[in-house]
N, C-alpha and C positions, 0 to 999 in steps of 0.2 A: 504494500500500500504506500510505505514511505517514497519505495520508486517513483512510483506516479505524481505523487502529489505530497513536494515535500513541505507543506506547512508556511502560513506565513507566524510572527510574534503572539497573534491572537487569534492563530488557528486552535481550534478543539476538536482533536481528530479521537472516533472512539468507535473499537471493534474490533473484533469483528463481533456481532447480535448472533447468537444460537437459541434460535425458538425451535420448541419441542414441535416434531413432525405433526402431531394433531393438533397444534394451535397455529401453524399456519396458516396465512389467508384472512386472517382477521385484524390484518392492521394492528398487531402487537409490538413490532418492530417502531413503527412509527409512532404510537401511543407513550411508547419508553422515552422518545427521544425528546418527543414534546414533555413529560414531565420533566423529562431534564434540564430543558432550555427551562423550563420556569421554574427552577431550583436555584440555577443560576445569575436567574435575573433579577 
């Protein structure tokens, strides 16, 4: 990942997400990251 895309000073790089095979598809990945942005903010 760092290859790609190596970060700028107030980058917040975080992963990899492992969601359990039957809670896929439910937008858990994404629901994580939004509480996180508002933990942070």
């Amino acid at each position: 990942m760092l290859q790609a895309y190596a970060g700028t000073k107030d980058a917040y790089l975080y992963g990899p997400i492992c969601v359990d095979e039957t809670m896929r598809g439910q937008g858990i990945a994404g629901k994580m990251f939004s509480k996180l942005k508002d933990f942070y903010s």
